[in-house]
C-alpha positions as CSV (number, residue, x, y, z in Angstrom):
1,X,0.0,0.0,0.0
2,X,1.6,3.4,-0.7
3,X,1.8,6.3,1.4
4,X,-0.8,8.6,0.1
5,X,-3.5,5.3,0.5
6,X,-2.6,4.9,3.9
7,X,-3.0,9.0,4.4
8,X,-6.3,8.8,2.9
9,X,-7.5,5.9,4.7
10,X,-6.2,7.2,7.9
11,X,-7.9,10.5,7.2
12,X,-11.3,8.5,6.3
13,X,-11.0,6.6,9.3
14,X,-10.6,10.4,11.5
15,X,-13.6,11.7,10.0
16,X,-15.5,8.4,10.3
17,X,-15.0,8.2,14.1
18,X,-15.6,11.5,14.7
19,X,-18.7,11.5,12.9
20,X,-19.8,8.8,15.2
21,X,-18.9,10.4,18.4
22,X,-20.3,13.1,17.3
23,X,-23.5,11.5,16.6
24,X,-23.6,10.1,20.3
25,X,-23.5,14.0,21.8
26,X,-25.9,14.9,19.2
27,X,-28.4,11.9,20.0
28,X,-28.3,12.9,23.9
29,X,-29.5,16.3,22.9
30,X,-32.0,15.4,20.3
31,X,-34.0,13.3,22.6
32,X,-34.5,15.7,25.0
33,X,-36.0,18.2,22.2
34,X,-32.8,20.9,22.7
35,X,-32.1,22.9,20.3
36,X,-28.7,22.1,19.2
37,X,-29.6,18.4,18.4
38,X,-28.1,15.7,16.0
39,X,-27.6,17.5,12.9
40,X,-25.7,20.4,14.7
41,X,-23.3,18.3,17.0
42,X,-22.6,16.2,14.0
43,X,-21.5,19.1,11.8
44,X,-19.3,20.6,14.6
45,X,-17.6,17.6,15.2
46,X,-16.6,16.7,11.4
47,X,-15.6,20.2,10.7
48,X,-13.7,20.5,13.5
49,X,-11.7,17.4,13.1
50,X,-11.3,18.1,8.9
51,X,-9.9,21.6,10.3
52,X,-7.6,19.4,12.4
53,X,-6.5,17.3,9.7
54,X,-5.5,20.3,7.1
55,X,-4.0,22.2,10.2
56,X,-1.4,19.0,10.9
57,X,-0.8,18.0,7.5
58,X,-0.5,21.7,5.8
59,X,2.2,22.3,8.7
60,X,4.5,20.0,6.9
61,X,3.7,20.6,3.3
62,X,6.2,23.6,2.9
63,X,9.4,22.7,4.6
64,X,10.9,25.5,3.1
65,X,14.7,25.6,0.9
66,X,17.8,26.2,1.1
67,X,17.0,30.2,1.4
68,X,13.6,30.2,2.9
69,X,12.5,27.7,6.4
70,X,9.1,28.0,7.0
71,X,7.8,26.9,10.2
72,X,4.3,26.8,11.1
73,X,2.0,25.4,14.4
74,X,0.9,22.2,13.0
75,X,-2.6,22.9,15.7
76,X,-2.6,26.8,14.8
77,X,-5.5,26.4,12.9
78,X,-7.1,24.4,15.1
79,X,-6.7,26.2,17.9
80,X,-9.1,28.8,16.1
81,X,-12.2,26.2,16.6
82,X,-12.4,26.8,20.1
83,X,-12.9,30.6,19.5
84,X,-15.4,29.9,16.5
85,X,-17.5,27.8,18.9
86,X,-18.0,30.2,21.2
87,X,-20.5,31.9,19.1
88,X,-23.0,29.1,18.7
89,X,-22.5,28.8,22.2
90,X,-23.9,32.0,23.2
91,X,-26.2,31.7,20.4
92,X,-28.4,28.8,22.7
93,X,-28.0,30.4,25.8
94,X,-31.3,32.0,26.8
95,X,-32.6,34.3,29.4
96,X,-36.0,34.0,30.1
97,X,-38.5,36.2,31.9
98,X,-38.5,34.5,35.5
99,X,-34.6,35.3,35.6
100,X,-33.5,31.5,35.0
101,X,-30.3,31.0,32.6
102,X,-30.9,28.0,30.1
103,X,-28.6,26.2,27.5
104,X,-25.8,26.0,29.1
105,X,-25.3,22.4,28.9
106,X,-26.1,22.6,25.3
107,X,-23.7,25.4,25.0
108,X,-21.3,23.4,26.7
109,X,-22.0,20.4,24.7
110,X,-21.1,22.2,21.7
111,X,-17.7,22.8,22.4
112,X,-17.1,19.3,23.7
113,X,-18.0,18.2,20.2
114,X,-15.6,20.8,19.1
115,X,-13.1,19.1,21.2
116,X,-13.7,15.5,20.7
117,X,-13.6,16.3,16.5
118,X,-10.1,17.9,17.3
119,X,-9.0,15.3,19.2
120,X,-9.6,12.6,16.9
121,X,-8.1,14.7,14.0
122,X,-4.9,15.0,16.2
123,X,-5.0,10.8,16.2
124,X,-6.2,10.5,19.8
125,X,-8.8,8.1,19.5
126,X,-8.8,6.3,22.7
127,X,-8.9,10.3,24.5
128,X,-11.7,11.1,22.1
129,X,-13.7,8.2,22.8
130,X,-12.9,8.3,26.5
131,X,-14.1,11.6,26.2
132,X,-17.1,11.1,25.1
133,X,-18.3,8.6,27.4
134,X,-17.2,10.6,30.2
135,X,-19.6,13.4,28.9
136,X,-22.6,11.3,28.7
137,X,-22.2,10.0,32.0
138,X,-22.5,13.4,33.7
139,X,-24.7,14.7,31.6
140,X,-27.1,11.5,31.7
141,X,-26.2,9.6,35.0
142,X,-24.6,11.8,37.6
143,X,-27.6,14.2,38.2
144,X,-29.7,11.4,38.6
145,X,-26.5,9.6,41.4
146,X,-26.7,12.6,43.3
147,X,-30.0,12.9,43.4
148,X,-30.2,9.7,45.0
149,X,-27.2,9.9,47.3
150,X,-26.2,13.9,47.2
151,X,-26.6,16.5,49.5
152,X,-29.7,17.8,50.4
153,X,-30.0,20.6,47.6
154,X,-29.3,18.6,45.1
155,X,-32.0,16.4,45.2
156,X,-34.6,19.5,45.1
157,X,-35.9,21.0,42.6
158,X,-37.1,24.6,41.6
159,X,-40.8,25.6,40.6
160,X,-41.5,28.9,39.7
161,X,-45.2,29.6,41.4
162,X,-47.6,32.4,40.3
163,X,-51.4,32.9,41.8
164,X,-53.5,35.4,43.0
165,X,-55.6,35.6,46.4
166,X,-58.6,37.2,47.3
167,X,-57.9,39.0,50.4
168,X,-54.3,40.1,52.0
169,X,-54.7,38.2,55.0
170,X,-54.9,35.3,53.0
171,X,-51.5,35.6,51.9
172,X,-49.7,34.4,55.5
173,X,-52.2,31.6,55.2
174,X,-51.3,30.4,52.0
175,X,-47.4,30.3,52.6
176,X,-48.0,28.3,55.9
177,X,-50.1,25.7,54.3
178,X,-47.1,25.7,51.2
179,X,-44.4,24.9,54.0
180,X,-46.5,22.1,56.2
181,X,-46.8,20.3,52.7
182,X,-42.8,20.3,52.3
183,X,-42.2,23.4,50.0
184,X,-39.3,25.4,51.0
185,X,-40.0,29.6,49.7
186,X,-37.0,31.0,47.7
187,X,-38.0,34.0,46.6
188,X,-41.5,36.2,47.4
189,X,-43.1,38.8,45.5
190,X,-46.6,40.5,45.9
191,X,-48.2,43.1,43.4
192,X,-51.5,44.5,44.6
193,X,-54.0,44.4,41.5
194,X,-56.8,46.9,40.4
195,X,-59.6,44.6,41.1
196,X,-58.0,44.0,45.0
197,X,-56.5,40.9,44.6
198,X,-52.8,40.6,45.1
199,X,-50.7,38.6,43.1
200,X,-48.4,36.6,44.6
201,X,-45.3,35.1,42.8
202,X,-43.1,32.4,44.3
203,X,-39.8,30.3,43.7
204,X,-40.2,27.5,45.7
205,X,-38.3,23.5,46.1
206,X,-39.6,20.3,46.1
207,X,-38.3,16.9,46.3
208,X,-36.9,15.7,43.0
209,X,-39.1,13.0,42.4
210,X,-42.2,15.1,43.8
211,X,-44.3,15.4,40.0
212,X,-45.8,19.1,39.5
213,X,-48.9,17.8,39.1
214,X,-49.2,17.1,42.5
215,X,-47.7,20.7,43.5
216,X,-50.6,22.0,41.4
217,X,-53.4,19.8,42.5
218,X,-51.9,20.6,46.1
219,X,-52.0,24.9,45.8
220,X,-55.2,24.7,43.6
221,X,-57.4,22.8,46.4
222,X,-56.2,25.7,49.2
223,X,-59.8,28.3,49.0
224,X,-57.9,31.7,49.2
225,X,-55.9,31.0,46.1
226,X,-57.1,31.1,42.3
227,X,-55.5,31.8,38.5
228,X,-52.5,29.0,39.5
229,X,-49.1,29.5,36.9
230,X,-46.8,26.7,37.6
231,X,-43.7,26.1,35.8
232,X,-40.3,23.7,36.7
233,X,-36.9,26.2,35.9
């Protein structure tokens, strides 16, 4: 077999692995509906490992003469991915109105795949591979192990509460009847309405496995409270 076969094969044999690694970060995010998903993470990590590939190999294509010796970074080029990936980073990290950050573990994500295409490019396969299972582990398995067997906090979860009650006095009422049934209050706010209601809007905790059906059915069936919002941050 002659040398440039072997390249090519060895370059095939890059792309193809990183395609598939890529495809496992992708998969992860596509079933939970996010919206970098398969086709995204695929493309990061393909491009990223090409621009590995032509970053290496172009390094040595031009060793210079007897006049000229060019030296170059053989990872210059892709050192650049990491700064390029920043963008679609911040692109899927969202702010939304009840002052809860999303898409940072997609954002994250993103530049793994970066860094799993690069380092399969580079010819680290066992790393890359390593790599990737690592990343599904604590992205799949570890919230749910310290959920089970974590501190305190970390098997809770946040709700973000929003009702209104008839009367003000009502108010002291509701939020004792909310702690007796094993929600902890975060945060309290209380707008006064035109019709004299007040609105109350909470951030409360829950056990993890507590469903927020049952947080709903639970506030809804207390008389001073009406117009229930519930939503898990």
């Amino acid at each position: 077999m002659s040398i440039t076969n072997f390249i090519d094969s060895e370059t095939l044999i890059r792309l193809g692995l990183s395609a598939i690694l890529g495809l496992v970060i992708g998969l992860e995010r596509e079933l939970k509906r996010k919206p970098v998903g398969l086709k995204t993470s695929l493309v990061i990590s393909i491009v990223s490992c090409l621009l590995t590939i032509v970053s290496i190999e172009s390094a040595y294509m031009f060793p210079g003469d007897d006049d000229v010796n060019i030296t170059m970074d053989p990872l210059r080029l892709a050192a650049q991915i990491v700064s390029g990936i920043g963008f679609l980073g911040a692109g899927v990290i969202l702010r939304r109105g009840n002052d809860t950050i999303s898409g940072l573990t997609t954002a994250a994500l993103i530049w793994g795949a970066a860094g799993i295409g690069i380092a399969v490019g580079a010819g680290f396969y066992v790393e890359a591979i390593t790599g990737v299972v690592l990343l599904i582990f604590s992205v799949e398995f570890m919230p749910f192990l310290m959920g089970l067997i974590g501190p305190r906090q970390l098997r809770e979860k946040e709700l973000a509460l929003e009702f209104m009650v008839r009367n003000k006095k009502g108010i002291a009422s509701v939020l004792e009847n909310l702690k007796s049934s094993k929600m902890s209050i975060k945060k309290v706010r209380i707008k006064d309405l035109e019709e004299g209601d007040q609105l109350v809007q909470l951030v409360i905790t829950v056990n993890f496995r507590r469903r927020t059906t049952d947080v709903y059915e639970d506030i809804t069936s207390l008389k001073e409270v009406k117009r229930v919002k519930i939503e898990e941050l």
